[in-house]
N, C-alpha and C positions, 0 to 999 in steps of 0.2 A: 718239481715238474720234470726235470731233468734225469732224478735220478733213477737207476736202472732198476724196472720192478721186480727182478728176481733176489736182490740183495740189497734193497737200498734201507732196511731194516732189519740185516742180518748183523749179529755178532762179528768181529772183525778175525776176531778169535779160535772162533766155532770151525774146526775142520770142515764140516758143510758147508762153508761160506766157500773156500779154497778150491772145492769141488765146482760148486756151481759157477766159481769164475773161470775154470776150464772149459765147460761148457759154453759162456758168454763167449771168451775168444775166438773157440771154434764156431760159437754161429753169427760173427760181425766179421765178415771179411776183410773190410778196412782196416779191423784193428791186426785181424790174422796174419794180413803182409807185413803190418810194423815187426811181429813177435820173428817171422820168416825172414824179414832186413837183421834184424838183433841176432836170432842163432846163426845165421850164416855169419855174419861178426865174428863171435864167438869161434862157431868151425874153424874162420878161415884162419885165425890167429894161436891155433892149439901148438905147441911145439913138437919138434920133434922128435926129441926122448923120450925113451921109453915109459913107459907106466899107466896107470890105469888115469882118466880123467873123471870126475865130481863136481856134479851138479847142485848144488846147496838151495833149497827153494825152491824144487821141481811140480809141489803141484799142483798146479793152475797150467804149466805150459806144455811144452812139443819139443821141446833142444833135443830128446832120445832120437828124432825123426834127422837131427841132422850132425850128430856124434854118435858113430856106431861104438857099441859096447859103454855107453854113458852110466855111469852109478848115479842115479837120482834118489834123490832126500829129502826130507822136508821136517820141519821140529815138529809136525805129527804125522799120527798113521794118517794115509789117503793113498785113492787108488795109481794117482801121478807119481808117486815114490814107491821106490823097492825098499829104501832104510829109513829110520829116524833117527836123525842127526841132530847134535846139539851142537852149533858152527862152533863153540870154546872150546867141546873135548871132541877133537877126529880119532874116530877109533879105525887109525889107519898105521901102517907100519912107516919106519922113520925113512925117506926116498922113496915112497910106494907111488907117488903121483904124480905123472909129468904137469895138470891142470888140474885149475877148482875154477869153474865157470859157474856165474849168477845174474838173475837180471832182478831189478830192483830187490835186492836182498840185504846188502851191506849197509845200509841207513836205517834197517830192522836191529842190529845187532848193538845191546845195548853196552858189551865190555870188546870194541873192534881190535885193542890191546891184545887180549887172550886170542883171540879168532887169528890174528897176523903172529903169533908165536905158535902156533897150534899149525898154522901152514906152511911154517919157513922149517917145521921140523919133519912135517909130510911129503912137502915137496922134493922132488929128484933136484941138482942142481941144475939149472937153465929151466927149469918149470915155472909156470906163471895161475900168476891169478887175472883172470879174464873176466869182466864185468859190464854190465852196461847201468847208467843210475841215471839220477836226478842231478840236477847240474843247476849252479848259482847265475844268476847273469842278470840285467835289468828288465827283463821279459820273463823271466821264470819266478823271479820274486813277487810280479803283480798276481800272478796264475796260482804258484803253490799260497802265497798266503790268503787267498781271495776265492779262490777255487778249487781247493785242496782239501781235503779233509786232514790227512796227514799233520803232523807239527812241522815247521819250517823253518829254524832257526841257526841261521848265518853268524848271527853276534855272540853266541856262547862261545865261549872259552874254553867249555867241557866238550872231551870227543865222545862223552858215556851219558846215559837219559837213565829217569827213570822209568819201569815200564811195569804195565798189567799184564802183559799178556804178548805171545809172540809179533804179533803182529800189527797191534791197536801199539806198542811204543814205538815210537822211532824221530829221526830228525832227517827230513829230507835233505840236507843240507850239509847234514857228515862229509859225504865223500869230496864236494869242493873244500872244506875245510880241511879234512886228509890232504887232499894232493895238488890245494891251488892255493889257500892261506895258510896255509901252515907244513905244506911241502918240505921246507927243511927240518922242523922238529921231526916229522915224520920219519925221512930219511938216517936222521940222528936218530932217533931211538929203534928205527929196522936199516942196520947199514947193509945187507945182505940184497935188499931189494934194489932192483932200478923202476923206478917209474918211467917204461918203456915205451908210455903212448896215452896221450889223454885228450879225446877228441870231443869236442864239444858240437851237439849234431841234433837236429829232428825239434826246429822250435812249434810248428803249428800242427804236424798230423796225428801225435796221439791225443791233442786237444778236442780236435773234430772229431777225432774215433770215438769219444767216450770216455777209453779206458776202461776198464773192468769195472766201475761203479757207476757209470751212466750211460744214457742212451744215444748211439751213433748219432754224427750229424750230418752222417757223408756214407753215399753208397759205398761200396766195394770197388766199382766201378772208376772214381774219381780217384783211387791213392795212387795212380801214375803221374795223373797231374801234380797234386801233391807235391810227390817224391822230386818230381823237375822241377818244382817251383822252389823246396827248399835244397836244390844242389845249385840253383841261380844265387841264394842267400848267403851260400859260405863265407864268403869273408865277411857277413855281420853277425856273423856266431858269436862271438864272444858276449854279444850284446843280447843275444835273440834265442839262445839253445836252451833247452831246456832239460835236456841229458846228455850222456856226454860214456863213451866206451873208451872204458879203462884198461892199462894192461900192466901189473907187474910183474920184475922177473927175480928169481932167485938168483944168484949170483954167487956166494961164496957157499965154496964147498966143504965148508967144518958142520959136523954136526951142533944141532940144535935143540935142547931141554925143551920140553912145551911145558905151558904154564901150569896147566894141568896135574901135571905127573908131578 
């Protein structure tokens, strides 16, 4: 009953799906201001060094509307991407890129290994990777296992899945596992990076929005209130978030082999 009639029997896979959830965003306002709170995130955190920035997963959204000169991408052709990217092999030159900005994209990728060797050798030094995800907590585990389609698995061990298809694999649940259970292996095996910021934020308004696969449950009208009710909640985030904006920075300035090559 819930689920959104323009996709809720589409392929997950199918580039048309990807398209028409661009569409959906743009016409549920409520969710439009979540996507508008998320790239301005993204904007405000871009560094200062030189280079071009890269949008990995561009197209369903609007980040070009608030990073002028954005390279958007996506692992197919569609009309929201100018390239197709495969996040393992960047075919970019070695320092070419101050940022790589994504919003739920890293919990798609099912070798994150190759994707963070692949970056630390594109990125300029002091360049970052800028994200927004899914986030573990005891309010996001009832939600993604219960009312997720997605897989959501916190207990693996493994940072890598296996998958069908770009989009239909993933584990929503990677990125806390990167950067809050397992934050020091992390570090250890990428000592280049600093995990510069990881904010755990936004437990109940893209629930009400929908989301790209169902149907609002809240005008447009109503995400101010929202927005003021979850900056009242911040100190019970930890418990209540249900994503969480990421930022890391490159840090040592020796070059880098990508996995790739």
């Amino acid at each position: 009953m819930l689920a959104h009639p323009l996709t809720g029997s589409l392929d997950l896979d199918d580039p048309a799906t990807t398209e028409l959830r661009r569409h959906i965003i743009g016409s549920k306002p409520f969710l439009k201001a979540i996507y508008r709170e998320w790239y301005s995130m993204l904007a405000d955190s871009l560094p200062a060094e030189k280079g071009q920035v890269l949008e990995l997963g561009s197209g369903a959204g609007f980040c070009s509307d608030f990073i002028p000169r954005l390279i958007t991408s996506d692992i197919f052709v569609c009309p929201g991407a100018r390239l197709v990217i495969d996040a393992a092999r960047l075919p970019f030159s070695a320092n070419s890129l101050r940022a790589v900005v994504m919003t739920n994209v890293l919990h798609h990728m099912p070798n994150v290994r190759q994707f963070f060797a692949e970056a630390l050798c594109c990125l300029v030094p002091g360049g970052k990777i800028l994200m927004i995800e899914p986030w573990v907590t005891r309010w996001s585990r009832f939600v993604y296992t219960r009312l997720h389609h997605e897989p959501f698995e916190p207990e693996t061990t493994s940072w890598s899945f296996s998958t069908s298809g770009p989009l239909s694999g993933a584990n929503g649940a990677l990125p806390w596992i990167l950067f809050e259970r397992d934050r020091v292996e992390f570090l250890k095996q990428f000592p280049q990076f600093t995990i510069e910021k990881v904010q755990p934020f936004l437990p109940f308004r893209y629930l009400v929005s929908g989301g790209v696969g169902l149907r609002s449950l809240m005008p447009g009208f109503a995400h101010g209130a929202w927005a003021s009710l979850e900056r009242g909640l911040q100190p019970a985030m930890t418990h209540l978030a249900m994503f969480a904006f990421i930022a890391l920075r490159k840090d040592d300035r020796t070059a880098v082999v990508p996995m790739s090559s």
